[in-house]
N, C-alpha and C positions, 0 to 999 in steps of 0.2 A: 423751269416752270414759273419761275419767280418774276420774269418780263413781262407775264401777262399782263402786269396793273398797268407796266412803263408802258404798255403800250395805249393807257383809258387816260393816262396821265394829262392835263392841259400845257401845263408848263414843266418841263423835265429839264430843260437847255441847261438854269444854272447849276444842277447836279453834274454833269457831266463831270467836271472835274474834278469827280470824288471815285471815278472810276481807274485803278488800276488794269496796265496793259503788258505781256508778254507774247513773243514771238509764237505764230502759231507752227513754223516751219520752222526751220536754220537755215540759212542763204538763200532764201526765198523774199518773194516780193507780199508784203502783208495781203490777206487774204480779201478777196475783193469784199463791195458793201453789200449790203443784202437789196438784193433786185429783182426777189422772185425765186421760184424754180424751187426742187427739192433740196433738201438741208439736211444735213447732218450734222450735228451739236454733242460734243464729247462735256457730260460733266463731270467734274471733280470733286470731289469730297477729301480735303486734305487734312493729313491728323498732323501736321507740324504742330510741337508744341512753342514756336518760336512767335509765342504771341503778346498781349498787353500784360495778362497778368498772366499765374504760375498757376491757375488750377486743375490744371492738367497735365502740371510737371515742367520743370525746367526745359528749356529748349537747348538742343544740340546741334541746329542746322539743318539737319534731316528732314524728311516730309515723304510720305508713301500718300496713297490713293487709296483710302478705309474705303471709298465706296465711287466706282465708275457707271456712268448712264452714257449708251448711244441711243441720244435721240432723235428718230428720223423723222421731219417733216415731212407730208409729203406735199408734192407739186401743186395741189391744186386745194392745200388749206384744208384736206376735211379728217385728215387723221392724225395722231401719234404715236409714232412705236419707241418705247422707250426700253432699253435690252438692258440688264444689270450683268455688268461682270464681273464675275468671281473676282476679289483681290487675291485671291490665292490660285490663281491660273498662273499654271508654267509652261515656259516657251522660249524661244530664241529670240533674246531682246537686241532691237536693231540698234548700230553705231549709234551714238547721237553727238552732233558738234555743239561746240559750247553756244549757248544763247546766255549764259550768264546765271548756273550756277552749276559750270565746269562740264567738260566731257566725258562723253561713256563710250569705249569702247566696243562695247556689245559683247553678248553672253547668255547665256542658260541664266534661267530667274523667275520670278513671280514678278507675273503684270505689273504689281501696285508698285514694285520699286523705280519704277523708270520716271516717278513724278520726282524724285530726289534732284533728276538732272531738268527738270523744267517741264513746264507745260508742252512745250514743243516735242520732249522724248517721249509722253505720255500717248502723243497722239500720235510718234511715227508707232508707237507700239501697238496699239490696239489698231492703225493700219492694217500692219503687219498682220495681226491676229485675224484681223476678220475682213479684211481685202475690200472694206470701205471706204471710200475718202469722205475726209473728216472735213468740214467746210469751216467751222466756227470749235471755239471751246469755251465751256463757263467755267471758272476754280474758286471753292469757297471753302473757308476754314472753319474749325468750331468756334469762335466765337462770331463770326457772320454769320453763323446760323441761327445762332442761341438769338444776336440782334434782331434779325428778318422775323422771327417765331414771337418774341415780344412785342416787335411792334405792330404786327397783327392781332396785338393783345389774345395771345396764345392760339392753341391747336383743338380744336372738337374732335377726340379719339372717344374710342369704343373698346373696354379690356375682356376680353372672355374669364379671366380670369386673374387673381392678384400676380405681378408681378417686383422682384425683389433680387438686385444683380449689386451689391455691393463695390462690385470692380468699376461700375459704369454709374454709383451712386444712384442708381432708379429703385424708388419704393413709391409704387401706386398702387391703387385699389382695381376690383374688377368693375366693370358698367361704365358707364357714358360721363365723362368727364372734359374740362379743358387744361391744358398742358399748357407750361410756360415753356420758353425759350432750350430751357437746359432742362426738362422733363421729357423735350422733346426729343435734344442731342439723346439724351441716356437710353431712349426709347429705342431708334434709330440704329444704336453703337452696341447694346446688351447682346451677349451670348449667352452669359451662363442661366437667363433666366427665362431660355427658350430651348424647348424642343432637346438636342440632347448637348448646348452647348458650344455649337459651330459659328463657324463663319456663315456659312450656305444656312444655317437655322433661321440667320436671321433677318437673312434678306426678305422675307415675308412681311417684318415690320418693318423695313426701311420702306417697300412698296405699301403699305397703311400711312407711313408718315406723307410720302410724296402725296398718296393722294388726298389727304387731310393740307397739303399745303396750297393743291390745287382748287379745293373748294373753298378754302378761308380767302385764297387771292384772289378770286375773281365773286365775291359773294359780297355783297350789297353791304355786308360790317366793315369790309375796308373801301370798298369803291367810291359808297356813297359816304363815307365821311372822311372829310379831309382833316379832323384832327386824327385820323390815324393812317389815311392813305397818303402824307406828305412824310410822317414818322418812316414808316413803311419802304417807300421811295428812298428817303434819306437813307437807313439801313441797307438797302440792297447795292444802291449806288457806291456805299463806302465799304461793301465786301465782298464783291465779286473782283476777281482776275479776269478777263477777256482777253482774246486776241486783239490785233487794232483794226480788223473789219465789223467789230462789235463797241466799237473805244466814243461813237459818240452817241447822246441823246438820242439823238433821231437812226442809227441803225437799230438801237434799243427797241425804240417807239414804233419801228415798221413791223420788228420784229415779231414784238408782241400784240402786234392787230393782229397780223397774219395767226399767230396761236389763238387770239381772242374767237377767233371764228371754228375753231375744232373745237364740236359737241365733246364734254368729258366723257361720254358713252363711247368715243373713238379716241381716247385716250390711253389705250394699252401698256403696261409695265410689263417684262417679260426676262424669266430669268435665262441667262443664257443657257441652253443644255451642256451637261458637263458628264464626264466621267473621271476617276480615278488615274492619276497619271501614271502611265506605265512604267517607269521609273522612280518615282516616289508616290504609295500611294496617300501619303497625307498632301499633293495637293492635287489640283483637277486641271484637267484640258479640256478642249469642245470637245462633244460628242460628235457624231456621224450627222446628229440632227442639227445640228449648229450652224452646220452648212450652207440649209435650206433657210435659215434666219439672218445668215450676213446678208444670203443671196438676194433675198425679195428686198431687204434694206436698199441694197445697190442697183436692183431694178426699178425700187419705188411701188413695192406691193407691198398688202400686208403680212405682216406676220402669222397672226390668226387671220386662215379664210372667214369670212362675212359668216358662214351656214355652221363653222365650231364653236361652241359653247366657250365662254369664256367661266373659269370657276377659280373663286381665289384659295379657297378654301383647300384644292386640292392639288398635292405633291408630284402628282407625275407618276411615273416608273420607275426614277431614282430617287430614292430620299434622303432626310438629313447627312450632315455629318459627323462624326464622333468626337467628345474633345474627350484628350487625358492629361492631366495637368504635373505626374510625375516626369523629372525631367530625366534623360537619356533610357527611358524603358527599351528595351532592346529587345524585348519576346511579341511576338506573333497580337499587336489589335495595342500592342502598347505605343505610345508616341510623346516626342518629347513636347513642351512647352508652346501654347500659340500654335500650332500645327493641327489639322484636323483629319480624319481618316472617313472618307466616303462613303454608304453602308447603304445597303438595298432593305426598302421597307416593302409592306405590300401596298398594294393599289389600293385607293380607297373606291367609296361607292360612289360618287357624284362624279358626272361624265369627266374622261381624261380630258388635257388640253390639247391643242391641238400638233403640240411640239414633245415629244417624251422628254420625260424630265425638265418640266420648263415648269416652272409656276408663272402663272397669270393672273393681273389684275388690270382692271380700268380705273380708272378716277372719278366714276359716277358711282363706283360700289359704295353700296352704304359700310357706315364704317365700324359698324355692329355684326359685318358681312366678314369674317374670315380677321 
């Protein structure tokens, strides 16, 4: 979402070189330049803590996916479907050859671990999962995010209520305020101070945050002022990962014209539908309806038909997750550490969406909206 400025930008060329680049395949020929046509963009949200400084913890090497988006362009500029996928979806993760930080043989695992072996393994996996081809990928870490969120001179969110998650250091108030960089990460990352605690809880404010990033980037406070649409720029350019069909200025810059033109009212967020995985139920698979959401991706339809309601507010068919923080509980709802157990709530009263168990949002929702 973040290209849309790169693409109002005048002068973007000499940043270029502040963009890092990874294979999007393994013995493939880098991914062509953007020249049109539908699009499919895997983004990344990586919790490496192998960063500038330690506030996040010492770094180990390691690096999972806290948070994946397939975002589908479609062909003809006027929409985006953006899918969240559980990082805790399991699945048979495919080989992956080294691209340069080692190979993976392949295995039984959760989605999120296959960012360990590269950007490249991420995207044969989520492949693999949902029988898309991936055309592009964007990968950013917490403190690229914390940067891009400041130099918008922060985020316009909306709290229904006070929020307070010590593990993710977020203490705000309820009502309409603006968020700094790292208010924003804690916002975005918080379990415990939503819903009953999950991972799947929280995907609701990561979709508040994307679309609080959508409207602060393309809104007249960064566009039209260039002592913070240059900040801005500089920020994104020096922390995003791309593939190298996305590695210059000007793929950037096409890119995000081509975004600049979807109305945020066809801007869709949508969570993948999941079930309980039949083999372990603290984590989740696609549902049966999952399906019907790789499928219109790879047809180039939308997710939600035109004529379904879109409502951010409400849960679906399956709702939250359960967290228990005692480790090795071994009786019937108990679960160890980090792990989450899937739980049927009831339906609420504002129309379902059009996907069971999917939550949905746009990036025009007001953001006092859910």
């Amino acid at each position: 979402m973040v290209v849309v400025s790169l693409g109002l930008a005048g002068t973007v060329t000499p940043l270029e070189g502040n963009i890092a680049t990874a294979p999007l395949r393994s013995g493939e020929d880098p991914a062509p330049r953007e020249s049109g046509g539908a699009l499919n963009i895997l983004l990344l949200g990586s919790d490496s803590r192998d960063l500038d400084g330690e506030d996040f913890g010492p770094g180990d090497g390691s690096r999972r996916s806290d948070a994946m988006v397939l975002a589908h362009l479609s062909e003809d500029d006027s929409r985006i479907d953006a899918v969240q996928l559980p990082r805790d979806t399991l699945m048979d993760l495919p080989a992956c050859a080294d691209t340069g930080s080692g190979s993976f043989a392949g295995g039984r695992g959760m989605l999120n671990s296959a960012l360990n072996y590269g950007p490249a393994c991420s995207v044969a996996a989520v492949e693999e999962l949902t029988g898309v081809q991936i055309d592009h990928f964007v990968e950013l870490d917490f403190e690229g995010f914390i940067a891009i969120v400041d130099a918008m001179d922060g985020l316009h969110v909306c709290l229904p209520e006070p929020l307070e998650d010590v593990y993710a250091e977020l203490d705000l108030p309820a009502g309409e305020q603006v968020v700094d960089g790292r208010d924003a990460l804690a916002l975005a990352r918080t379990r415990h101070a939503v819903g009953d605690g999950s991972d799947i809880a929280r995907l609701g404010h990561q979709q508040m945050v994307m679309s609080a990033v959508v409207q602060e980037a393309t809104s007249s406070r960064v566009i039209a002022r260039p002592d913070r649409l240059y900040p801005f720029l500089e920020a994104t350019t020096s922390s995003l990962t791309v593939d190298p069909g996305l590695s210059r200025a000007s793929d950037l810059a096409g890119l995000g014209t081509r975004v600049n033109r979807v109305d945020p009212e066809h801007i869709t967020f949508l969570t993948m539908p999941w079930v309980p995985a039949p083999t372990d139920r603290n984590r989740v698979v696609p549902s049966a309806s999952a399906a019907a959401v790789f499928e219109a991706l790879s047809v180039d339809e939308p997710v939600v038909p035109s004529d379904e309601p879109v409502d951010p507010s409400d849960e679906g068919d399956v709702g939250d997750e359960e967290q228990d923080e005692r480790a090795g509980a071994g009786a019937s709802g108990d679960i160890t550490p980090h792990t989450e157990r899937p739980t049927t709530s009831a339906p609420s009263s504002p129309p379902a969406p059009a996907v069971d168990g999917a939550t949905t949002r746009t990036a025009d929702t007001s953001l006092c909206d859910g």
